[in-house]
N, C-alpha and C positions, 0 to 999 in steps of 0.2 A: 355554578359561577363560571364566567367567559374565563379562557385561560390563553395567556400569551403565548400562544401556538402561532410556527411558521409550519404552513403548508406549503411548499412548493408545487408547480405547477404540473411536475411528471408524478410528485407523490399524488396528489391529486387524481391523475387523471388513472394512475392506478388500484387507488382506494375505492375512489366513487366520488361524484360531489354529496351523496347523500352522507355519507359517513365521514368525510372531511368536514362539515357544518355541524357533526355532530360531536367532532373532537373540539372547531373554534368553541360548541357552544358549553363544553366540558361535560357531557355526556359518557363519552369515553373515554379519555384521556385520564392517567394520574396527576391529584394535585401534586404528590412530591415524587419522583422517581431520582435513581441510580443512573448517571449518563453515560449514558453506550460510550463514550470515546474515554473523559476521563476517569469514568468512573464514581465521581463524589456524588454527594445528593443534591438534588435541580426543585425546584417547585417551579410549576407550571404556572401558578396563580399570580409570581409575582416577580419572576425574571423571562423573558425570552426563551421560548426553548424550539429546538427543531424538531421536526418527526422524522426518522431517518426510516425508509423500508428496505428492510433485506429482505430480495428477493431467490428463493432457490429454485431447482426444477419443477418442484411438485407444488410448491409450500411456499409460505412468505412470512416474514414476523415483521410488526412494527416496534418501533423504539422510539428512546427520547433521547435529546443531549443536549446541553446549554448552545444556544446560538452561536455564544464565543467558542464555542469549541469544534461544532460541526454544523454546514449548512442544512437544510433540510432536503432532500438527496433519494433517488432511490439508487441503492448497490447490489448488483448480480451477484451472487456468489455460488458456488456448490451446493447441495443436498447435505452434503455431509459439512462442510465450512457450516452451514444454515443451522443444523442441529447442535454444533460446535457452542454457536453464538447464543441457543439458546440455553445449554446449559452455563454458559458464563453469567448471561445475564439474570438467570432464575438462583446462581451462586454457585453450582455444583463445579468443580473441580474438571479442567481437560489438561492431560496429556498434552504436553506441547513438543512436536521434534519438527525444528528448523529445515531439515533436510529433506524434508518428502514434500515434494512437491509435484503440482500433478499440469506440466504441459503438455504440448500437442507430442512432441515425440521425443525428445528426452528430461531427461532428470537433472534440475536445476537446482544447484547448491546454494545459497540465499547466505549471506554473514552479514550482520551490520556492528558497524564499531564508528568511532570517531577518527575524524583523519583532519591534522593541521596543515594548513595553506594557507601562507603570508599572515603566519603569526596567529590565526585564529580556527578555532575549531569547529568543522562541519560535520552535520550527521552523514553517515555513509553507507549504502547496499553495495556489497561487493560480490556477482552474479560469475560463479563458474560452476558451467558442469560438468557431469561424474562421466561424458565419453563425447566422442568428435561429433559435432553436428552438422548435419551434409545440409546441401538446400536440397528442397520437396522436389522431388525426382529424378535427383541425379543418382548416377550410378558409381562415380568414382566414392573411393575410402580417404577423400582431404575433410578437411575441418573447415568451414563456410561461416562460421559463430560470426568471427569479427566481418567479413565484408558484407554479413545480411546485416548487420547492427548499424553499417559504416551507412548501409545505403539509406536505414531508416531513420538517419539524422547522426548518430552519436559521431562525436570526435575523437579521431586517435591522438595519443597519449604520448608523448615524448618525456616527459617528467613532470609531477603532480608540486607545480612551481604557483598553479592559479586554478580558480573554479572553473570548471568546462563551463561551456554554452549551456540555454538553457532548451532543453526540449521541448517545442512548444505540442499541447497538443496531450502530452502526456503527464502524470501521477502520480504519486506515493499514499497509497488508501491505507491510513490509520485511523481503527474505531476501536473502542471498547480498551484504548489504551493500551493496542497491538497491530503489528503489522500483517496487513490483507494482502494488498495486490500490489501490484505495479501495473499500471492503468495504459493503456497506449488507444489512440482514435479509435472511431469503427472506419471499416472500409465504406461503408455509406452514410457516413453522416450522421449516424444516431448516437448512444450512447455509448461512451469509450469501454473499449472491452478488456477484458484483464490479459494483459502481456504472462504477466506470472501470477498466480494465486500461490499461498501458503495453501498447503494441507489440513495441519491447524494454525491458526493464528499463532505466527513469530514475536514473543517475548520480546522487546527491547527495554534498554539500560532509561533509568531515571535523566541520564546524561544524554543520553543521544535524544529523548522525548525533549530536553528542554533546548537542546539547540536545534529541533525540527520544528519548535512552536518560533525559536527566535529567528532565524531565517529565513521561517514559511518554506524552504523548499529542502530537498533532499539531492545528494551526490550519490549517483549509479555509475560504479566501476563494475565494467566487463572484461574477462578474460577466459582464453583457449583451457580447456582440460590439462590439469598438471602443472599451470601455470601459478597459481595463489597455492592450492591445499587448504586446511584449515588451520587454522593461527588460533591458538589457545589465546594471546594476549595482544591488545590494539598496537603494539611498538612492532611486533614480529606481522601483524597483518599489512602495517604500513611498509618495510621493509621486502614484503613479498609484492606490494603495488608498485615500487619505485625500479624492483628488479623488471618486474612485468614490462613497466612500461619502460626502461630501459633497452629492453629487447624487441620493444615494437609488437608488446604482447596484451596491450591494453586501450579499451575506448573508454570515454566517459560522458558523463549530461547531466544537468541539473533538472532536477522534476519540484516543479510546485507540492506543497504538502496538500492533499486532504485528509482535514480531521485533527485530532491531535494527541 
């Protein structure tokens, strides 16, 4: 039976069209699956659903997820994220630790929590890492975090009074009802590349999931090494933002959500 399959045009063009006409014509495709983003069960036969491919170095796996919840998409991830994703989605149980994360040259601290601005509450990624980041090739020992961020659009932060700006361009990739990346352009034009990937997929709160579906977009606070810490509770993380950015120790941006 034909199944309400969205193929998009890059999933497509990395499937094959042979095996894309073989999913519309439900050859391959399950009638009921598990959706990659929220989780619940989907039938293919009689609601919309997307094909999502995650793509690793070596390897690729296809998935499903309701329409409403994720476009149909291909997502780059690690080898190791890739094999993550597969044991979530087949059930087995992963190890989740927020803090390992694997950028270009240092180690990026990742928190997400709720943060109120003018009276209502937004989802939050509040990004500091664990030592000073220089820019690529310099020789001095300063800290360069904030003005490479400043250059790449984010705004400095005087007091968390209003939502930043919105970064255009760039992402908050949640699937499988956990946070992946943070998405930022490619430098050529193709498909946006992960600014920051989790190591495993970061755990977030029921609360922060439902006001990144009601928003549609995410608030990303940055700060210098030593500037936040980590805050056991949302009241002491917000309290170490207002200090931050008191001191002229903080950018911010707002990111569209992918996924949910």
């Amino acid at each position: 039976m034909p199944r309400m399959l969205d193929v998009s045009d890059e999933v497509r063009a990395e499937i094959g069209a042979e095996e894309a006409d073989r999913l519309l014509a439900g050859e391959n495709a399950p009638g009921s699956y598990d959706c990659t983003s929220c989780r619940t069960p989907g039938d293919s036969e009689h609601e919309r659903t997307s094909t999502v491919l995650f793509i690793g170095d070596e390897t690729a796996v296809l998935a499903f997820a309701h329409s409403s919840c994720l476009p149909s998409q291909v997502v780059q991830v690690t080898e190791e994220q890739l094999q993550g994703a597969v044991r979530s989605i087949s059930g087995d149980t992963v190890d989740l630790d927020p803090d390992k994360v694997v950028p270009e040259q240092a180690v990026l601290g990742v928190t997400s929590g709720l943060v109120l601005i003018a009276g209502e509450l937004h989802p939050a990624l509040v990004v500091e890492p664990t030592a000073p980041i220089v820019r690529p090739g310099a020789t001095d020992i300063g800290d360069d975090f904030l003005p490479l961020l400043i250059e790449q659009g984010f705004m400095p932060l005087s007091e968390l009074s209003e939502v930043p700006p919105v970064q255009h361009g760039w992402s908050v990739l949640l699937a499988m009802g956990q946070l992946h990346a943070v998405l930022q352009p490619s430098v050529n034009g193709g498909q946006p590349v992960a600014w920051w990937q989790a190591h495993q997929p970061l755990q977030v709160t029921e609360g922060w999931r439902v006001a990144a579906n009601k928003h549609q977009q995410v608030l990303m606070f940055a700060a210098p090494v030593g500037s936040i810490g980590r805050q056991p509770r949302e009241d002491l993380l917000r309290g170490a933002l207002d200090k931050a950015a008191a001191n002229g120790k903080l950018v911010g941006a707002a990111m569209p959500l992918a996924g949910t």
